[in-house]
NUKE-803118 format. One line per field, with one value per residue: residue number from 1; residue in one letter; x, y, z of N, C-alpha, C in turn. Coordinates in nm, 3 decimals, padded with zeros to 5 digits. Each point is the difference from the previous one (the first is absolute). Layout:
N
num <- [NUM	...]
residuo <- [A	...]
n.x <- [X	...]
n.y <- [Y	...]
n.z <- [Z	...]
ca.x <- [X	...]
ca.y <- [Y	...]
ca.z <- [Z	...]
c.x <- [X	...]
c.y <- [Y	...]
c.z <- [Z	...]
END
This chain:
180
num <- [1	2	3	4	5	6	7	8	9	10	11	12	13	14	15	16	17	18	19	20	21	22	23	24	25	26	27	28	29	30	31	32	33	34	35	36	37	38	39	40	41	42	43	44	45	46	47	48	49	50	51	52	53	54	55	56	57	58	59	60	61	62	63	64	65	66	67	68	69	70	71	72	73	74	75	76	77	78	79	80	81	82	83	84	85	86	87	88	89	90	91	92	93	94	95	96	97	98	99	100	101	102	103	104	105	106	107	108	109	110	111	112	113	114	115	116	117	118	119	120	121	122	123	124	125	126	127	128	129	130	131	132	133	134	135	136	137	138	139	140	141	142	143	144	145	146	147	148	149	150	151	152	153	154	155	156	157	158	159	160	161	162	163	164	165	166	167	168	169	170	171	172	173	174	175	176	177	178	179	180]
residuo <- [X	X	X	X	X	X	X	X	X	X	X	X	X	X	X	X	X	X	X	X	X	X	X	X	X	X	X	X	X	X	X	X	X	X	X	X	X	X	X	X	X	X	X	X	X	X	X	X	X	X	X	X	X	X	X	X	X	X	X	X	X	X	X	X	X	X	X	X	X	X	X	X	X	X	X	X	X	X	X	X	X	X	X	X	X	X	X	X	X	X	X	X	X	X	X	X	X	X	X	X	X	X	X	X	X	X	X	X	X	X	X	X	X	X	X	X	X	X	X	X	X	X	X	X	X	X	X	X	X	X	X	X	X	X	X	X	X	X	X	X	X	X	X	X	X	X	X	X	X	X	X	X	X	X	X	X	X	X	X	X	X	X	X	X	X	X	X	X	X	X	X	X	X	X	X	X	X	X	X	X]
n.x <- [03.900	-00.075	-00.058	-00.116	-00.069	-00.083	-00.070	-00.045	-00.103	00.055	00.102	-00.003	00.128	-00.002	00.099	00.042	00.058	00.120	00.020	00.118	-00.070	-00.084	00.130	00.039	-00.132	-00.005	00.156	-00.028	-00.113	00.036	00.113	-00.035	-00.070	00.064	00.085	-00.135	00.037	00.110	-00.016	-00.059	00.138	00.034	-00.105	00.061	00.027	-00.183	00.079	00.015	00.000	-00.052	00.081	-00.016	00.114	00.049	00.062	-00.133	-00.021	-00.150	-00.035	-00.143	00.042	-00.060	-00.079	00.066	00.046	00.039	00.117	00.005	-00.099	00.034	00.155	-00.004	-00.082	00.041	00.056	-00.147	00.021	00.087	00.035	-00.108	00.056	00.110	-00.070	-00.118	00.096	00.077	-00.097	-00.058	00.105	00.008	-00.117	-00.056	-00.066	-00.099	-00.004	00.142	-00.055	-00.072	00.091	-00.058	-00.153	00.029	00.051	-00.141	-00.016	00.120	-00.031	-00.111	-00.003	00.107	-00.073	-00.085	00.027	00.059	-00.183	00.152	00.034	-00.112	-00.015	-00.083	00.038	-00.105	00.033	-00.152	00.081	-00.075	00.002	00.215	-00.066	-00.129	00.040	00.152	-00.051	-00.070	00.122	00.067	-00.056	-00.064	00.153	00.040	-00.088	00.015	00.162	-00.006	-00.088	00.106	00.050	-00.102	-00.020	00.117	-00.004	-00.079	00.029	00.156	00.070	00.079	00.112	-00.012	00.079	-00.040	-00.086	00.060	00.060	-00.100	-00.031	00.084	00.071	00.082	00.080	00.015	00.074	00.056	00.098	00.024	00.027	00.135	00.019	-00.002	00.069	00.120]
n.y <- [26.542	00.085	00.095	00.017	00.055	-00.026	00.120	-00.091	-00.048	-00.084	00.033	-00.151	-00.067	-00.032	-00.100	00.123	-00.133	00.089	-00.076	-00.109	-00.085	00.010	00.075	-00.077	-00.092	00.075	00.018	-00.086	-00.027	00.068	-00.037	-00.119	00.008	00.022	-00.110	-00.040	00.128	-00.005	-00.125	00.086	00.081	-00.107	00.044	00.058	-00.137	-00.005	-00.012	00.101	-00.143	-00.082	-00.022	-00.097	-00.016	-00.088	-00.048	00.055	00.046	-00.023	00.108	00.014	00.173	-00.023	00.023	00.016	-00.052	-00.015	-00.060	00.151	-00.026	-00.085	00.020	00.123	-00.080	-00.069	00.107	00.104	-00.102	00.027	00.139	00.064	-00.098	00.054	00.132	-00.006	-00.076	00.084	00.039	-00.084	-00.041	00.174	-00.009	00.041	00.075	00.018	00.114	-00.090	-00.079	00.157	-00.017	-00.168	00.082	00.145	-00.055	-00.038	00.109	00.041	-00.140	-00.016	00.115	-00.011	-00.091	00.091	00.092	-00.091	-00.021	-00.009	00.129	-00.099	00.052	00.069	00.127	00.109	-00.106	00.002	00.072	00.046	-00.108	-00.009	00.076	00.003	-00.152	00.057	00.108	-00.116	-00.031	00.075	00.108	-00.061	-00.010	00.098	-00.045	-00.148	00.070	00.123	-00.091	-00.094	00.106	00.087	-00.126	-00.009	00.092	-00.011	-00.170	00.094	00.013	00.016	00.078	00.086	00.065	-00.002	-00.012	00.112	00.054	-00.068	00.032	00.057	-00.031	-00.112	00.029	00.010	-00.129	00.032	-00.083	00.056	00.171	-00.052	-00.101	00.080	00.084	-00.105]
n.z <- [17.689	-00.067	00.065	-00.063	00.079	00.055	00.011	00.101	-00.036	00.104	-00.079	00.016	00.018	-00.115	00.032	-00.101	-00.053	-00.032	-00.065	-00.013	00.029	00.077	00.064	-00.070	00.048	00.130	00.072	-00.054	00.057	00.159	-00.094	00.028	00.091	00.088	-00.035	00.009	00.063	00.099	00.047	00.027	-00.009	00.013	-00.057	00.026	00.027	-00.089	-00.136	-00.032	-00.012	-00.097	-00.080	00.099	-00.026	00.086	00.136	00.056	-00.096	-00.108	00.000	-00.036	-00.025	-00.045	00.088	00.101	-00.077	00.083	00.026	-00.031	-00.119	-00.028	00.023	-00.034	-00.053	-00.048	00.059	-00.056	-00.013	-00.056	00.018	-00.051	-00.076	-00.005	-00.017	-00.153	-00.032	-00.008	-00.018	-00.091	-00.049	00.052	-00.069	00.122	-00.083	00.017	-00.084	00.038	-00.040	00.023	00.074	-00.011	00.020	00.028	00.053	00.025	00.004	00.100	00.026	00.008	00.022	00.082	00.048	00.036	00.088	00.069	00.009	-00.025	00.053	00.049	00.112	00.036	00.038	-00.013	-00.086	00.034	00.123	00.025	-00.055	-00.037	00.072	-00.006	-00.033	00.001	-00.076	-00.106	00.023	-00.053	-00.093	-00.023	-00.038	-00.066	-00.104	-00.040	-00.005	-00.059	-00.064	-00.019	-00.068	-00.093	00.021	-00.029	-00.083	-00.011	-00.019	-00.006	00.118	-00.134	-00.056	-00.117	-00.001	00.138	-00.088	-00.092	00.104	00.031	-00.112	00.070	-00.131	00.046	00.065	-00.183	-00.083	-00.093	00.043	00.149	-00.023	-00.110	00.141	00.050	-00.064	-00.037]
ca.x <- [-00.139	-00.093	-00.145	-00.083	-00.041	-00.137	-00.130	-00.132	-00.145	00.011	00.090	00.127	00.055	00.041	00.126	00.036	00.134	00.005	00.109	00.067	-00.023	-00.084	00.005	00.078	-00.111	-00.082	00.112	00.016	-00.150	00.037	00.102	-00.123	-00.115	00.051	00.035	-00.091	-00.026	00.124	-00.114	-00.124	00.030	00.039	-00.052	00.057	00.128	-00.002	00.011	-00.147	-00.024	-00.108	00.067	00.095	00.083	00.064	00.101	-00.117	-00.098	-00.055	-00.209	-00.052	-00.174	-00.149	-00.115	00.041	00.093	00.164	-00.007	00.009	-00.135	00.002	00.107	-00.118	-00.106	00.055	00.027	-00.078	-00.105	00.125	00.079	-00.141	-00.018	00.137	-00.063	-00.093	-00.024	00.076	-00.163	-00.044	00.046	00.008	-00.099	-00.043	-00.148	-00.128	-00.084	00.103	-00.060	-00.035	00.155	00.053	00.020	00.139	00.122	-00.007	-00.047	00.143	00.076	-00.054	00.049	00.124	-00.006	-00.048	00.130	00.049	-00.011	-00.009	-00.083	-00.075	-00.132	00.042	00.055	-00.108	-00.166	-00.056	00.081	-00.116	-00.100	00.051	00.072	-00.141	00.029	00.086	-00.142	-00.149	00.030	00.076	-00.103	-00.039	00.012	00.031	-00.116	00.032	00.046	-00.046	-00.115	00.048	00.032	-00.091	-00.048	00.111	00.012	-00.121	-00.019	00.123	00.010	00.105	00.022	00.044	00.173	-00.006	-00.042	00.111	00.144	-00.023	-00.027	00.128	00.077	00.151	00.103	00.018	00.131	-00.014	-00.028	-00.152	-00.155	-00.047	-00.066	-00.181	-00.128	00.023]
ca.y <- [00.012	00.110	-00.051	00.105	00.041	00.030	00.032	-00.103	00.118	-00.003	00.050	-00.121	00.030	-00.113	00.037	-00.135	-00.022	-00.043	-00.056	00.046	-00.018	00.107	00.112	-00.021	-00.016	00.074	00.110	-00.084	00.071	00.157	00.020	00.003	00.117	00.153	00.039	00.000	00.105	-00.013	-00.109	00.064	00.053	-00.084	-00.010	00.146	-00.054	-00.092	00.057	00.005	-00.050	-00.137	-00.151	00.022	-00.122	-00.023	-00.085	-00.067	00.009	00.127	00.045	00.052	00.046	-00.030	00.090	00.158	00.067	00.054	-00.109	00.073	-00.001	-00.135	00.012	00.127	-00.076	-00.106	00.054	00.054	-00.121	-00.108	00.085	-00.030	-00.145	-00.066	00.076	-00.061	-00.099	00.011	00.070	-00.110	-00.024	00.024	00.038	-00.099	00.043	-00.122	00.072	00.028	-00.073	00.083	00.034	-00.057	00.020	00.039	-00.139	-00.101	00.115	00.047	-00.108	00.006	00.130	-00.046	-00.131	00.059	00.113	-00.114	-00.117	00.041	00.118	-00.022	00.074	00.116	-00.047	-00.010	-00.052	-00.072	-00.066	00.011	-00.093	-00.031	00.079	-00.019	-00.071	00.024	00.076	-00.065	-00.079	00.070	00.062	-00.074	-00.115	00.146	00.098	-00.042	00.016	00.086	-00.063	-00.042	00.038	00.052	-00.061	-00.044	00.154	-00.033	-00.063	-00.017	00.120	00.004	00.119	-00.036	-00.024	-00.149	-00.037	00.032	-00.112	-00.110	-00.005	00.008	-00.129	-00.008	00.021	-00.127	00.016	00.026	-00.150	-00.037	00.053	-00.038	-00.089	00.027	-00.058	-00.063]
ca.z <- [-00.037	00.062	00.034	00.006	00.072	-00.075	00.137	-00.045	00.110	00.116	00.018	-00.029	-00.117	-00.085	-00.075	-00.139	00.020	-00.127	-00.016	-00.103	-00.132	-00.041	-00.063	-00.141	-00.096	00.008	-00.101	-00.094	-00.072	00.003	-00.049	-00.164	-00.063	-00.043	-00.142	-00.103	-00.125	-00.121	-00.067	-00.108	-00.135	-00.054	-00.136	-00.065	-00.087	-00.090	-00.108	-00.047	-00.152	-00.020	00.099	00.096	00.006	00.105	-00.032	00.049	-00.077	-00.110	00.009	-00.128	00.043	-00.104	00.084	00.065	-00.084	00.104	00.124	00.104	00.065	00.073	00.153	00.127	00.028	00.099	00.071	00.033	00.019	00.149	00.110	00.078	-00.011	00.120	00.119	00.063	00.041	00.156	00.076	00.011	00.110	00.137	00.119	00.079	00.045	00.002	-00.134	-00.116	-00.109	-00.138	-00.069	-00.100	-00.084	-00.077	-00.051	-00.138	-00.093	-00.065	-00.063	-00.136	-00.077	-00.038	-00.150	-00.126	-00.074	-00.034	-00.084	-00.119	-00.031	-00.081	00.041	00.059	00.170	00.083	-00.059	00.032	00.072	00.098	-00.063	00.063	00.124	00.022	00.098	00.105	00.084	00.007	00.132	00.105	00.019	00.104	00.128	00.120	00.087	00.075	00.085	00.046	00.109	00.146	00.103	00.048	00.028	00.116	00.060	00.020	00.095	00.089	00.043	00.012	-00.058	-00.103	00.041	00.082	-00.075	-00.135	00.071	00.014	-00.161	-00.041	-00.015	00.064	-00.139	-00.050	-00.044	-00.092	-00.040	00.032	-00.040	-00.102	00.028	00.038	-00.125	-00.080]
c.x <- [-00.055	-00.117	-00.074	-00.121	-00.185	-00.093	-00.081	-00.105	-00.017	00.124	00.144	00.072	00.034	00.106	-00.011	00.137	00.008	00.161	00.077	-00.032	-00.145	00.051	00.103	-00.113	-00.081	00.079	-00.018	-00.150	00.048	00.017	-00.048	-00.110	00.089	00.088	-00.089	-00.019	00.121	-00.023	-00.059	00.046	00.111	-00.010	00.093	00.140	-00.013	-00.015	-00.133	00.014	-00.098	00.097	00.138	00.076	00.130	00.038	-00.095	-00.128	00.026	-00.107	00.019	-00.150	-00.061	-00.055	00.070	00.109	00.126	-00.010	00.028	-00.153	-00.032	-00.006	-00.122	-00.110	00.045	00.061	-00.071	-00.116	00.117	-00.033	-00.141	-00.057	00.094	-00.020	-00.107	00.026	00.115	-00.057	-00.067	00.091	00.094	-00.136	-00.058	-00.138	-00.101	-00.023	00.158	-00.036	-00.059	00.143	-00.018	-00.090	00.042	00.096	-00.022	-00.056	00.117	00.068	-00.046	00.000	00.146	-00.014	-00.056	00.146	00.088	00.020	-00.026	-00.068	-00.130	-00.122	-00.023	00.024	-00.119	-00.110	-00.060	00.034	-00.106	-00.084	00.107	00.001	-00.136	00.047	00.021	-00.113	-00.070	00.113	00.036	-00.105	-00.149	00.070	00.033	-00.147	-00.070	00.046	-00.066	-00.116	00.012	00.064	-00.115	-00.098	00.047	-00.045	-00.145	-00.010	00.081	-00.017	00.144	-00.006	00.018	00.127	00.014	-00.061	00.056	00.083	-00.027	-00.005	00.155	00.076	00.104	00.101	00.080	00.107	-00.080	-00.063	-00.172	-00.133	-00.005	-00.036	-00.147	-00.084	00.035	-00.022]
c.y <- [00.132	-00.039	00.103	00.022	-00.014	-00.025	-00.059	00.138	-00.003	00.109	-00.046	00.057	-00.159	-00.015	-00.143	00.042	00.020	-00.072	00.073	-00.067	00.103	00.119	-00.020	-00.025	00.156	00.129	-00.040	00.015	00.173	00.042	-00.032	00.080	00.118	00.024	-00.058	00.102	-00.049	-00.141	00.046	00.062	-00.098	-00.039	00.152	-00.093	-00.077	00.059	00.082	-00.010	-00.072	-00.131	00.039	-00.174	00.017	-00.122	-00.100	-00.029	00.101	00.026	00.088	00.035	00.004	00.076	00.107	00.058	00.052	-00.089	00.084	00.036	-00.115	00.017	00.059	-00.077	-00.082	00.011	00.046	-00.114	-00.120	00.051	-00.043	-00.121	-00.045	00.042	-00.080	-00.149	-00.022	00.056	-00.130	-00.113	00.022	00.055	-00.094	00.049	-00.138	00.018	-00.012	-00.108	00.058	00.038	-00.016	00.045	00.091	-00.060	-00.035	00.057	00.040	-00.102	-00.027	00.117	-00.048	-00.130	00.061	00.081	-00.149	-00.061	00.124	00.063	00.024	00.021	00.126	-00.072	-00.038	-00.020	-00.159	-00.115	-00.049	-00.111	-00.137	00.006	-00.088	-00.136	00.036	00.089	-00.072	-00.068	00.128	00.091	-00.092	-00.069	00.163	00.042	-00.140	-00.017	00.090	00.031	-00.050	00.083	00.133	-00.109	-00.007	00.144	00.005	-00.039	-00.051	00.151	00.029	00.108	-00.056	-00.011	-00.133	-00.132	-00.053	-00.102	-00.128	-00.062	00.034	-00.111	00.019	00.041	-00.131	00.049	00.018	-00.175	-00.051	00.016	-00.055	-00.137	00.007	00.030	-00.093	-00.157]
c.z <- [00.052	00.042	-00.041	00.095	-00.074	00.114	-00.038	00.053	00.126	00.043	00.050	-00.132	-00.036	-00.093	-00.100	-00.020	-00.166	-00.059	-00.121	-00.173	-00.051	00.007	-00.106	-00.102	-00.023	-00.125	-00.175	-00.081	-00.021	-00.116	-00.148	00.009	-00.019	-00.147	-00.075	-00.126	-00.104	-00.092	-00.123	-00.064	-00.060	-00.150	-00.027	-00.056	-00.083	-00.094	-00.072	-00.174	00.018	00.038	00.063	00.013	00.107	00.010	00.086	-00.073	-00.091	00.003	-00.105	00.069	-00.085	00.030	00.005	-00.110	00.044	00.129	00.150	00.066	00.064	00.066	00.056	00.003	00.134	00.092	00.096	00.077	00.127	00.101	00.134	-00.006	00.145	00.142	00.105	00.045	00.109	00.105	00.067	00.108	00.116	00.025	00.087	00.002	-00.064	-00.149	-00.047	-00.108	-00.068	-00.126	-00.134	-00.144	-00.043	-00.044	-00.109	-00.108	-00.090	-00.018	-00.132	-00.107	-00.043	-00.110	-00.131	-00.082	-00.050	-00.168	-00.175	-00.060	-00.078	00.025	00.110	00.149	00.111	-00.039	00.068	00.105	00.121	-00.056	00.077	00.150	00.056	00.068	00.152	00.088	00.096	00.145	00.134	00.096	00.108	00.127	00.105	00.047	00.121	00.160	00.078	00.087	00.101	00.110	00.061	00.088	00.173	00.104	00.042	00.175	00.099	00.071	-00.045	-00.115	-00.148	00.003	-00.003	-00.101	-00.086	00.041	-00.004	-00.133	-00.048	00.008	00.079	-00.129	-00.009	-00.103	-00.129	-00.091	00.020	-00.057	-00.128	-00.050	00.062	-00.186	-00.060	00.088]
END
């Protein structure tokens, strides 16, 4: 096991232990964000005709007229779709529940490119999105109160604050039992 070293403000040092399954989890995100670009040109091996047939399927672009625009659509909408939501869950900050709506912005852009090329990509998505708003958006400014509140009437630091609003780290299983 290593230890890493971290100066509290008193000038103690505090050791976190890190194991071996977090640095195989930790090598393993590394390694996907970083070949993310190569991810993204992935659409440079889809034919550029209108239908495309395989030993998995057949598509037919209607809309875009070449399934290589597809590809680059969809592509263009995963990559920061996979990002952001591998964002979402390793952050531990108080405001990581704004994530989702990007998320759910580029999840929904992707159902659109999806659903049979039949309408533009970035139309009227913000009428969809306005739910997830009308919740997320209040429960952070919410928080946020609480903790200017906290700062207010604690003698303690924002730092100090933040931390306390910081989640424990959780398995992947978990956090997706906390919304469901």
């Amino acid at each position: 096991m290593s230890k890493k070293h971290h100066k509290l403000k008193n000038g103690e040092l505090k050791f976190q232990l890190t194991d071996k399954r977090s640095l195989i989890i930790g090598s393993i995100i590394a390694t996907f964000i970083a070949t993310t670009p190569y991810l993204f040109y992935l659409y440079e091996n889809v034919p550029q005709q209108k239908n495309w047939s395989n030993f998995l399927f057949t598509y037919e672009s209607k809309f875009y007229g070449s399934i290589d625009v597809v590809a680059w659509t969809i592509t263009g909408k995963l990559i920061p779709l996979l990002l952001l939501t591998l964002w979402f869950f390793t952050c531990r900050h108080w405001w990581y529940h704004v994530l989702l709506v990007p998320i759910a912005m580029y999840a929904f852009q992707i159902f659109t490119v999806i659903n049979d090329d039949i309408q533009y990509v970035d139309s009227n998505q913000i009428f969809y999105l306005l739910p997830i708003m009308a919740i997320i958006i209040p429960s952070i400014y919410l928080i946020r109160a609480q903790i200017f509140n906290q700062v207010n009437t604690v003698n303690k630091t924002f730092q100090e604050l933040e931390d306390e609003f910081k989640l424990s780290p959780k398995g992947f299983k978990d956090k997706i039992k906390d919304y469901f």
